[in-house]
N, C-alpha and C positions, 0 to 999 in steps of 0.2 A: 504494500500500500504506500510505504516511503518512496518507493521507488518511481511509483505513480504520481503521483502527489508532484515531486519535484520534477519527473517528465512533462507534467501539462503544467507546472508553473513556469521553466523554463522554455518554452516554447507555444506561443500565441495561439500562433496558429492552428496547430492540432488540438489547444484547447477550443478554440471557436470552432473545430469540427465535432467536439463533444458537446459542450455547454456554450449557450447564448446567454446574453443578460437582458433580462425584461426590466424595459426603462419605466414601466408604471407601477408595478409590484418592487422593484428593485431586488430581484431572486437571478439563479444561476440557475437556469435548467436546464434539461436536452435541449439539441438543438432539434431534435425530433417533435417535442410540444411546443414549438414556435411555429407562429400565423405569419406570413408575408400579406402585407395591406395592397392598395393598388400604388400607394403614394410611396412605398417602397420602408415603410416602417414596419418592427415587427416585434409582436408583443405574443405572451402567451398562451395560450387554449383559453383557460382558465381567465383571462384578464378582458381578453375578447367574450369570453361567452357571458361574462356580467353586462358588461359592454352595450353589447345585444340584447340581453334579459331588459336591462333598462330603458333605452330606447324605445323597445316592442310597447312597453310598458306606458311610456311617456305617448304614444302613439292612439294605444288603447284607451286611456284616461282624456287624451284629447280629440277621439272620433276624429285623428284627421292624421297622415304620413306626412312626412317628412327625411328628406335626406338624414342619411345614419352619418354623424359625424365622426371625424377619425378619433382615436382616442390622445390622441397630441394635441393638447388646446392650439398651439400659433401651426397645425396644419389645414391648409382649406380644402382638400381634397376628402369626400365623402367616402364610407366606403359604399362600393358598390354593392346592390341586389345578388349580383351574380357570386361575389365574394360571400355576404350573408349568408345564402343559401350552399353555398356548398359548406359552411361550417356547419351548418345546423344538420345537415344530411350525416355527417358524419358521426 
């Protein structure tokens, strides 16, 4: 496990082929539980599917849709339909 440990601390990159860092949760996870957005941000299952919960929510309480905004406050890029729906299928 030392041996490990000091392999992916000295070397970046094979860490970022292990583990990503979710910038709204602030955790270290697979890079395999990471969402790519359309605006090229990427946050994790879990951070996304609140995300979403909420939104749907915000939507239903106000009989009316609206674009799903990114979970980066200063990005302007929505996520898309198509991006939602394939997380939820999953």
């Amino acid at each position: 496990v030392k041996a490990l440990a000091k392999c992916l601390g000295d070397n970046e990159k094979l860490r970022l082929q292990m583990l990503t860092f979710c910038e709204i949760c602030c955790r270290w996870l697979r890079t395999e539980d990471m969402w790519p957005l359309t605006c090229s941000h990427l946050c994790c299952e879990i951070c996304l599917g609140r995300h979403l919960t909420v939104e749907a929510e915000k939507m239903l309480n106000n009989a009316k849709r609206h674009a799903i905004p990114c979970l980066f406050p200063d990005c302007a890029t929505p996520i898309s339909a198509t991006t939602a729906a394939g997380f939820c299928k999953q």
